[in-house]
N, CA and C atoms as an extended XYZ file, in Angstrom:
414
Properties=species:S:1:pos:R:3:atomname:S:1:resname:S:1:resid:I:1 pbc="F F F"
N       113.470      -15.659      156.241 N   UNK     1
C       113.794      -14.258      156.474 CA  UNK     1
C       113.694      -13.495      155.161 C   UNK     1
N       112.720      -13.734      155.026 N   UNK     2
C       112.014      -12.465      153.726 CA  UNK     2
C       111.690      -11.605      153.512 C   UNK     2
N       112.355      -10.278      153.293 N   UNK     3
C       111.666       -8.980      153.765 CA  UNK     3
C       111.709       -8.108      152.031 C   UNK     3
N       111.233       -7.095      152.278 N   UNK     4
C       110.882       -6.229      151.038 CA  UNK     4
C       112.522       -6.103      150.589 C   UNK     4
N       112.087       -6.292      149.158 N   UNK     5
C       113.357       -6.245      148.194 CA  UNK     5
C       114.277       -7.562      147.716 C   UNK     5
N       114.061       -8.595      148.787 N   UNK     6
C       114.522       -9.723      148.827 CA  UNK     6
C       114.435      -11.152      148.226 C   UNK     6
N       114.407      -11.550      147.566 N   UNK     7
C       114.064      -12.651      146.565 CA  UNK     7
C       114.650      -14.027      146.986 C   UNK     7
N       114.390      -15.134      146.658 N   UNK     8
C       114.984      -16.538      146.482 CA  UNK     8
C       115.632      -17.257      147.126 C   UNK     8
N       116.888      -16.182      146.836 N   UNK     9
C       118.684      -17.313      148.288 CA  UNK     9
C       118.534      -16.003      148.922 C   UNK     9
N       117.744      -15.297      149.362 N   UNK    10
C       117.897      -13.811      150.912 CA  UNK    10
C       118.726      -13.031      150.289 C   UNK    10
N       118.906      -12.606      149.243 N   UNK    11
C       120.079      -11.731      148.434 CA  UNK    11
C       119.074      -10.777      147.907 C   UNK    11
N       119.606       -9.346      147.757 N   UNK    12
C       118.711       -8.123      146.826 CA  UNK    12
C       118.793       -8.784      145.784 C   UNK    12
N       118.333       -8.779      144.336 N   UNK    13
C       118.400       -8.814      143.079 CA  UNK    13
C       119.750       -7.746      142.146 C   UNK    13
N       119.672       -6.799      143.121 N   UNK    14
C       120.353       -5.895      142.379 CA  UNK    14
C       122.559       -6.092      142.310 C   UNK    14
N       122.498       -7.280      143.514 N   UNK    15
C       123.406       -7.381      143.272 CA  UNK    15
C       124.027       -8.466      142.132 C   UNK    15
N       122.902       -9.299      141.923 N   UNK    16
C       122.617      -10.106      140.738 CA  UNK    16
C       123.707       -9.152      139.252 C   UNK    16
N       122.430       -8.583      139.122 N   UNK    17
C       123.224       -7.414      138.258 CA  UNK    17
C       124.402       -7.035      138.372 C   UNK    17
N       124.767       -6.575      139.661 N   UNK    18
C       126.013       -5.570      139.691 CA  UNK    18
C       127.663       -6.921      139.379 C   UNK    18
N       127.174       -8.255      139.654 N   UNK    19
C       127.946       -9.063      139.519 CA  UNK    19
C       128.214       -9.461      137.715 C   UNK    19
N       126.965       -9.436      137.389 N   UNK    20
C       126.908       -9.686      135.754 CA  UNK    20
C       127.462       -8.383      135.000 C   UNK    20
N       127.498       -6.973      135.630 N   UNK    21
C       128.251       -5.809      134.872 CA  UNK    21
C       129.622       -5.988      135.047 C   UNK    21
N       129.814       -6.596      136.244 N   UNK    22
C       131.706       -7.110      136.256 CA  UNK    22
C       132.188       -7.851      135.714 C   UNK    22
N       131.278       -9.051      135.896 N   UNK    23
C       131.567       -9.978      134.425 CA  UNK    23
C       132.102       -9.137      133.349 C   UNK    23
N       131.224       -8.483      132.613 N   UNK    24
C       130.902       -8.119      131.875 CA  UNK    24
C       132.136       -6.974      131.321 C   UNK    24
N       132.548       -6.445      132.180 N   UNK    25
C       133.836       -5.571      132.420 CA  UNK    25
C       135.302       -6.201      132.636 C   UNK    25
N       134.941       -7.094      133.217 N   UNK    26
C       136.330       -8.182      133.158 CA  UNK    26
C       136.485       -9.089      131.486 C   UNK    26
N       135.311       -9.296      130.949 N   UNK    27
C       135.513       -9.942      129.784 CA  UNK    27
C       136.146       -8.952      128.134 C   UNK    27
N       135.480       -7.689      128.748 N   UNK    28
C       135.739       -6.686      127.492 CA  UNK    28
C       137.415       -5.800      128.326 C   UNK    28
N       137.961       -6.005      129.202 N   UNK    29
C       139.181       -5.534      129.360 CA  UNK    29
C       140.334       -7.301      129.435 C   UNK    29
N       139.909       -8.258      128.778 N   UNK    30
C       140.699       -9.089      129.022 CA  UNK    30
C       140.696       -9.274      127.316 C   UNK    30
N       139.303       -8.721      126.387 N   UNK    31
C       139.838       -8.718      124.732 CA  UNK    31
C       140.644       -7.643      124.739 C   UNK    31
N       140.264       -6.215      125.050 N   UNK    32
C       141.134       -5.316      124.849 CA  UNK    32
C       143.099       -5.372      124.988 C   UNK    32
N       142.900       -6.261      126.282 N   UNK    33
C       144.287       -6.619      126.214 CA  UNK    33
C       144.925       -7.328      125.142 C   UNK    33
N       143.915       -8.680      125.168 N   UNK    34
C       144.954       -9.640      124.207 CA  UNK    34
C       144.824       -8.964      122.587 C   UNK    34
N       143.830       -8.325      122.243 N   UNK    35
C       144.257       -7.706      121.266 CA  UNK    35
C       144.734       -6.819      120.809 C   UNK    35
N       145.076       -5.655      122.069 N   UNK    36
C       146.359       -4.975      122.096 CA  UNK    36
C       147.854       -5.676      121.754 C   UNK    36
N       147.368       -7.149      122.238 N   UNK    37
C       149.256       -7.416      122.820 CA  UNK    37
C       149.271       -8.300      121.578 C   UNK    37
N       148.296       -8.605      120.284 N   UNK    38
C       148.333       -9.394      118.954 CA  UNK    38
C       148.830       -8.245      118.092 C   UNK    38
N       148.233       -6.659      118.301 N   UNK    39
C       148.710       -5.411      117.191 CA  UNK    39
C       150.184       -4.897      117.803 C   UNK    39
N       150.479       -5.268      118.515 N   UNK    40
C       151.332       -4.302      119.265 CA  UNK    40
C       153.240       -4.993      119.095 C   UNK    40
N       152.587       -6.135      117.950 N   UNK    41
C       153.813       -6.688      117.487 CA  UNK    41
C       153.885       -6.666      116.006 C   UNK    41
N       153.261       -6.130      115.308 N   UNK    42
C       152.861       -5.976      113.884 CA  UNK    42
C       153.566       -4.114      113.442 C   UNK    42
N       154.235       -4.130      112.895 N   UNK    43
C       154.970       -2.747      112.493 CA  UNK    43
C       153.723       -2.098      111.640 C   UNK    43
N       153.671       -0.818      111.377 N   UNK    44
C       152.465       -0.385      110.384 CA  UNK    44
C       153.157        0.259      109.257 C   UNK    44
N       152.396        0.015      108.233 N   UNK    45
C       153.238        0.053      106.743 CA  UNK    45
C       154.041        1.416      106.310 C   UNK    45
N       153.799        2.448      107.571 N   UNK    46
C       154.518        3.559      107.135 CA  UNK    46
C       155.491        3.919      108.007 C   UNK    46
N       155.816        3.141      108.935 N   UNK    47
C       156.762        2.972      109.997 CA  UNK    47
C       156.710        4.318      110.928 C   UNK    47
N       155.681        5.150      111.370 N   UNK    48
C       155.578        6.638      112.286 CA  UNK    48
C       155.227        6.263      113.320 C   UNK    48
N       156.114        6.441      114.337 N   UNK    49
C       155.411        5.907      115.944 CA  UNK    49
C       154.238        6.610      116.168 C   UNK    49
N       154.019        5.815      117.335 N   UNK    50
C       152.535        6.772      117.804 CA  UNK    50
C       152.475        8.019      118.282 C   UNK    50
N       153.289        8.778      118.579 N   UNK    51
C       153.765       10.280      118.595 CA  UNK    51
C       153.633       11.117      117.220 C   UNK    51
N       154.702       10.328      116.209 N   UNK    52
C       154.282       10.973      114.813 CA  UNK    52
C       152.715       10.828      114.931 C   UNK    52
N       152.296        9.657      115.138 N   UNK    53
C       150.654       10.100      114.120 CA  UNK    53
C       150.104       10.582      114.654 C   UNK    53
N       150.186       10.841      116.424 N   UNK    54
C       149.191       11.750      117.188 CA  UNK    54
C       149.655       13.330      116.576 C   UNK    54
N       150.904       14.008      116.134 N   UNK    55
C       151.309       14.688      115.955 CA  UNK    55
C       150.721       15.084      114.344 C   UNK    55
N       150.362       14.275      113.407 N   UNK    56
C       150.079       14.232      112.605 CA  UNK    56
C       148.644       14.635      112.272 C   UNK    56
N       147.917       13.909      113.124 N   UNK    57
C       146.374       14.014      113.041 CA  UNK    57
C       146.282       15.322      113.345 C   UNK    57
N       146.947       16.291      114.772 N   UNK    58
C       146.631       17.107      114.769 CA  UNK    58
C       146.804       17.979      114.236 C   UNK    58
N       148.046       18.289      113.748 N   UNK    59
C       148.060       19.156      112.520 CA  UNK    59
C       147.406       19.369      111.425 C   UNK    59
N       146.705       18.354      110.910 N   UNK    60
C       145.838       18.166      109.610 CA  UNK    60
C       144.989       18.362      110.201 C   UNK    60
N       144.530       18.232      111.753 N   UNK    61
C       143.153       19.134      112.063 CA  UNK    61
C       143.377       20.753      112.148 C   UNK    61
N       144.076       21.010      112.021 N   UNK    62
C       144.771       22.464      112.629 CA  UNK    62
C       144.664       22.879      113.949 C   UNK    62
N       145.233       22.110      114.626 N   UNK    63
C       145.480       22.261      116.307 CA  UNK    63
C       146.908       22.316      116.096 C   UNK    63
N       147.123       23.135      116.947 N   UNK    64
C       148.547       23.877      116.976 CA  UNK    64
C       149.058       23.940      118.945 C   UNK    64
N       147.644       23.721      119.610 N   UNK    65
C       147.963       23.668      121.159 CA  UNK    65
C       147.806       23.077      121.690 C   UNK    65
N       147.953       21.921      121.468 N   UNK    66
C       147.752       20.436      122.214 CA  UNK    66
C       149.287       19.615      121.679 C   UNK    66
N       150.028       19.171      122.684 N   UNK    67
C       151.007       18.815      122.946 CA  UNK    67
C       150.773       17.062      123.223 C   UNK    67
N       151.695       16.440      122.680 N   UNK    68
C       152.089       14.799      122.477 CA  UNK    68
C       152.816       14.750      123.955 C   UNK    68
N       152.766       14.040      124.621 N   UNK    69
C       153.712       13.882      125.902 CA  UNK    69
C       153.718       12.114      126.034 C   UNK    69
N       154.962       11.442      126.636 N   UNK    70
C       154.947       10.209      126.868 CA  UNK    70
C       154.551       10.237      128.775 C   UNK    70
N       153.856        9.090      128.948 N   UNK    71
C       153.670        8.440      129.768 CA  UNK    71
C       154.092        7.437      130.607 C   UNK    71
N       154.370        6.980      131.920 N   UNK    72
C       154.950        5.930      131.945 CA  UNK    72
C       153.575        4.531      131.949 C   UNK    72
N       153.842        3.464      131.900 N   UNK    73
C       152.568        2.449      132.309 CA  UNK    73
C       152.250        1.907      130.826 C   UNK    73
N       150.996        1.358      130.629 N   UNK    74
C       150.740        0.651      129.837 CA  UNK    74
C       149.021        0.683      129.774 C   UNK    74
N       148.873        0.887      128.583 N   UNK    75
C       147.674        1.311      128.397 CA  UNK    75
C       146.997        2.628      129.186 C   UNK    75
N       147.701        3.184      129.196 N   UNK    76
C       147.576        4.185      130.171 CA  UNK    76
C       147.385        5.430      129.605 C   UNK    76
N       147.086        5.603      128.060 N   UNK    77
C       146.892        6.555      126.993 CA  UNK    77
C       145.907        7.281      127.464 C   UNK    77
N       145.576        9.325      127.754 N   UNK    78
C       144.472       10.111      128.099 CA  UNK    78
C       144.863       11.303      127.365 C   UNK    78
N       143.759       11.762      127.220 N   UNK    79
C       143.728       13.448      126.809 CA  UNK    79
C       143.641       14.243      127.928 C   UNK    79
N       144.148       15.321      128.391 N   UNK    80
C       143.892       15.878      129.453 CA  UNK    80
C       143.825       17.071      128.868 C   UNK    80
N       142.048       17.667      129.349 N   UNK    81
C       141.593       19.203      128.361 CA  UNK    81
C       142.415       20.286      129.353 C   UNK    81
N       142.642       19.929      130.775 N   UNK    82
C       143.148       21.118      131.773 CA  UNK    82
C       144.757       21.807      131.074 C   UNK    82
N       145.048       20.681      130.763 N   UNK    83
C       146.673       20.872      130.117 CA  UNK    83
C       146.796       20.929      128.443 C   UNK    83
N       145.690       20.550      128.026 N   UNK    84
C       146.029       20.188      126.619 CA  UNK    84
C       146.660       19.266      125.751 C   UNK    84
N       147.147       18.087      126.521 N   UNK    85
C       148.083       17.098      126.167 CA  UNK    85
C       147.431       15.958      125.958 C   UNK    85
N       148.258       15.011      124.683 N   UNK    86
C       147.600       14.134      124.989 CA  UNK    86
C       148.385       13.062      125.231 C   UNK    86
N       148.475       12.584      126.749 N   UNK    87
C       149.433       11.617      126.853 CA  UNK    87
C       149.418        9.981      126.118 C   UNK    87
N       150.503        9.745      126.004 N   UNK    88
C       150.627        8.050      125.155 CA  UNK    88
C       151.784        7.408      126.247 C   UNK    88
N       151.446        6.352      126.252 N   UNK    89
C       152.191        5.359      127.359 CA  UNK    89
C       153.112        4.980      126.359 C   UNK    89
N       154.124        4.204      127.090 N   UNK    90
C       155.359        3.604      126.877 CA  UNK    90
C       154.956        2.703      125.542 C   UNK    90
N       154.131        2.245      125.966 N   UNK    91
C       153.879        1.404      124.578 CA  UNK    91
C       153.350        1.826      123.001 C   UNK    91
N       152.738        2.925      123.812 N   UNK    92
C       152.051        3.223      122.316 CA  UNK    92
C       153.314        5.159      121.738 C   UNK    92
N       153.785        5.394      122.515 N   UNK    93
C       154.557        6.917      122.127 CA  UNK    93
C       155.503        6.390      121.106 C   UNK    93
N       156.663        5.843      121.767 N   UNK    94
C       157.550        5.929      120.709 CA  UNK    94
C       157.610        4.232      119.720 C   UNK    94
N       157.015        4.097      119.563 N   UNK    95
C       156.443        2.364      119.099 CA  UNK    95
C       155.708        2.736      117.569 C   UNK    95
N       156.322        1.407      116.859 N   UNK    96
C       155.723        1.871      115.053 CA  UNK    96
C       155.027        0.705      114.891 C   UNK    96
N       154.331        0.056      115.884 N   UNK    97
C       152.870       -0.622      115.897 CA  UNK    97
C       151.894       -0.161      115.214 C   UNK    97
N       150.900       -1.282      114.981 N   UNK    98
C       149.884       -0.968      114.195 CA  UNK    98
C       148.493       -0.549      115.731 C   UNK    98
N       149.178       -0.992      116.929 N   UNK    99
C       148.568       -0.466      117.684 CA  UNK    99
C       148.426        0.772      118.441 C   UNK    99
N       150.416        1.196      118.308 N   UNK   100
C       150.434        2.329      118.284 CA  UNK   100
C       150.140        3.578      118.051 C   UNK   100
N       149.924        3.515      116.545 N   UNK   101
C       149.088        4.639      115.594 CA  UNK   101
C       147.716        4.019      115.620 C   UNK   101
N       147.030        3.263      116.195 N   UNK   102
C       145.701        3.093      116.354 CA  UNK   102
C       145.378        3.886      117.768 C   UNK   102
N       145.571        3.198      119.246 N   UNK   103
C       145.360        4.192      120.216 CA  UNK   103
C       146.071        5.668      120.064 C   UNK   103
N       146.496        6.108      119.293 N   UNK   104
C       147.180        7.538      119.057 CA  UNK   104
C       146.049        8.320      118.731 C   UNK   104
N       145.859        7.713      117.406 N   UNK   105
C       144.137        8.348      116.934 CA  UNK   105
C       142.957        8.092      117.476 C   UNK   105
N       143.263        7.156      118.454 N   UNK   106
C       141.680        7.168      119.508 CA  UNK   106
C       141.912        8.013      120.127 C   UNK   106
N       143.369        8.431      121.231 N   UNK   107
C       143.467        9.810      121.891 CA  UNK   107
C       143.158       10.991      121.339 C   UNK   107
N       143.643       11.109      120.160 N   UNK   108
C       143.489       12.730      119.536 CA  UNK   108
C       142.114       12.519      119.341 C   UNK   108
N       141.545       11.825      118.394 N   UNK   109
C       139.443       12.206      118.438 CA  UNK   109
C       138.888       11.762      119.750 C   UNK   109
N       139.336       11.328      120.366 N   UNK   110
C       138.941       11.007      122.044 CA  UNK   110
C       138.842       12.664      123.002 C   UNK   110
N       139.755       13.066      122.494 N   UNK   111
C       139.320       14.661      123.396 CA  UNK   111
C       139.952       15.303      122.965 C   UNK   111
N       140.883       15.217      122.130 N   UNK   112
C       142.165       16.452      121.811 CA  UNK   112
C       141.632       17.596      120.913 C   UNK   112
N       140.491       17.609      120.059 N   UNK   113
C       139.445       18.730      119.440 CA  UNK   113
C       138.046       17.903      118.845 C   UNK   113
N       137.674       17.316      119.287 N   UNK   114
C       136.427       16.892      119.391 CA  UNK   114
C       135.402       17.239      120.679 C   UNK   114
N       134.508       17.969      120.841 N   UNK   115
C       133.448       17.846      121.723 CA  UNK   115
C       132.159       17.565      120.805 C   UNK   115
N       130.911       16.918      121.128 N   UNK   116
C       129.886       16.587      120.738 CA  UNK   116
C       129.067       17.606      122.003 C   UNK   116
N       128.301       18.013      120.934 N   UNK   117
C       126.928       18.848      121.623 CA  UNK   117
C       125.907       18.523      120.777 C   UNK   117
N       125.130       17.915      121.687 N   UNK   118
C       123.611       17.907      121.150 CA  UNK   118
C       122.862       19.091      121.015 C   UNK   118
N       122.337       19.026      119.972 N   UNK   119
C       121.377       20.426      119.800 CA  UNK   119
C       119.935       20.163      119.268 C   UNK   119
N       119.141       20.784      119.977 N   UNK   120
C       117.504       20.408      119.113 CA  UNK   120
C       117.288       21.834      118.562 C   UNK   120
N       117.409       21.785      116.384 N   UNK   121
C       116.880       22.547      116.274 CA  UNK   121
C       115.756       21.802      115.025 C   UNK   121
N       114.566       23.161      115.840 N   UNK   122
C       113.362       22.787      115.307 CA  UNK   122
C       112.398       21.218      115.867 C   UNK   122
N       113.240       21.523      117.075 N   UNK   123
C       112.424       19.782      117.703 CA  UNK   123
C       113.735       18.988      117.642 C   UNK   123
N       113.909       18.487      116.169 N   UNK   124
C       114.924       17.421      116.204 CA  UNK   124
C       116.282       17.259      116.072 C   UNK   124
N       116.853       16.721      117.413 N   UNK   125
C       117.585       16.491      117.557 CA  UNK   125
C       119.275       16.142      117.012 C   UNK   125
N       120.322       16.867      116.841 N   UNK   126
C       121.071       16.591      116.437 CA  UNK   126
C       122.567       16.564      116.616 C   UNK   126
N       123.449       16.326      116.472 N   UNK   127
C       125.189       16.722      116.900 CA  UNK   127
C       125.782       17.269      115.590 C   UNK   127
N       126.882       18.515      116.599 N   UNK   128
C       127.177       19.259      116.259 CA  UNK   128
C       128.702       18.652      116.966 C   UNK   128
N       129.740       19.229      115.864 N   UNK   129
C       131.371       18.555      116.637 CA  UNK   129
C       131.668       19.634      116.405 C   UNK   129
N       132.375       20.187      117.782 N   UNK   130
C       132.561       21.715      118.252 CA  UNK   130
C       134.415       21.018      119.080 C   UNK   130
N       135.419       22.007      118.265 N   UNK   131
C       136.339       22.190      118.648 CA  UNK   131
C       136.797       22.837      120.546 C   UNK   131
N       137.349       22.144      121.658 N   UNK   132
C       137.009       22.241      122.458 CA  UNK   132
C       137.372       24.088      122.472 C   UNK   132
N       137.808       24.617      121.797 N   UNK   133
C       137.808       26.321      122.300 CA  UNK   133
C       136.385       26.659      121.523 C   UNK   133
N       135.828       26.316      121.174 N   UNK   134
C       134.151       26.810      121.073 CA  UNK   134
C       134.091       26.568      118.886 C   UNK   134
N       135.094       26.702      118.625 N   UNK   135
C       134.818       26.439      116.981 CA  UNK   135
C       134.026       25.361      116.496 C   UNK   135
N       133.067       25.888      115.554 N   UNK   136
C       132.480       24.980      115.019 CA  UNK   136
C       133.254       24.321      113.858 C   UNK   136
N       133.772       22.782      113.791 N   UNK   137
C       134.307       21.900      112.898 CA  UNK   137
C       133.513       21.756      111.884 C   UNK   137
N       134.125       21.996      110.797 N   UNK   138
C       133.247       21.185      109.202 CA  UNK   138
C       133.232       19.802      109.378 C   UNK   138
């Protein structure tokens, strides 16, 4: 029973693939964990939870309207552009981990005033990091 699209054991090919991208997704969220849960017992040498440093970064960017909020859950850290916030989970808000102040600063350059726009001038291609209210960043 061989029909167009069909290969070998009567299976599409494509689910071949779609099984090896899960793999593939199950293996890179099972490092992310355990090496969350290796930083996430290590204090960081200046003792500022992950609130201070999200709070921190943004100020030294000069964002003044984007708000730190805790979360409940775990790993559960997002920027949300509708609200302006950038939430931190239980683990990483009030926590003086070295993982803490690591996902803090992935949230804030993760969306909190970073946008990337590509621009072609003169043909070639380039990025431009544009503050999400339209400012162009040095």
């Amino acid at each position: 029973m061989y029909g167009y699209g069909y290969y070998g054991w009567g299976m599409d090919p494509t689910v071949l693939l779609l099984v090896i991208g899960m793999l593939l997704s199950l293996v890179a969220s099972a490092k992310l964990h355990s090496t969350f849960a290796v930083y996430k017992k290590i204090r960081n040498h200046s003792g500022i939870t992950g609130a201070e440093a999200a709070q921190r970064i943004l100020r030294a960017a000069g964002i003044t309207d984007v708000q730190v909020v805790p979360i409940r859950g775990s790993l559960t850290d997002h920027y949300d552009p509708r609200t302006k916030t950038v939430s931190l989970s239980e683990d990483i808000y009030g926590r003086n981990s070295l993982a803490a102040v690591g996902v803090a600063a992935h949230e804030c350059g993760n969306g909190a005033f970073v946008v990337f726009i590509i621009i072609a001038e003169e043909g070639v291609p380039h990025i431009e990091v544009v503050h999400d209210d339209g400012l162009l960043m040095p």
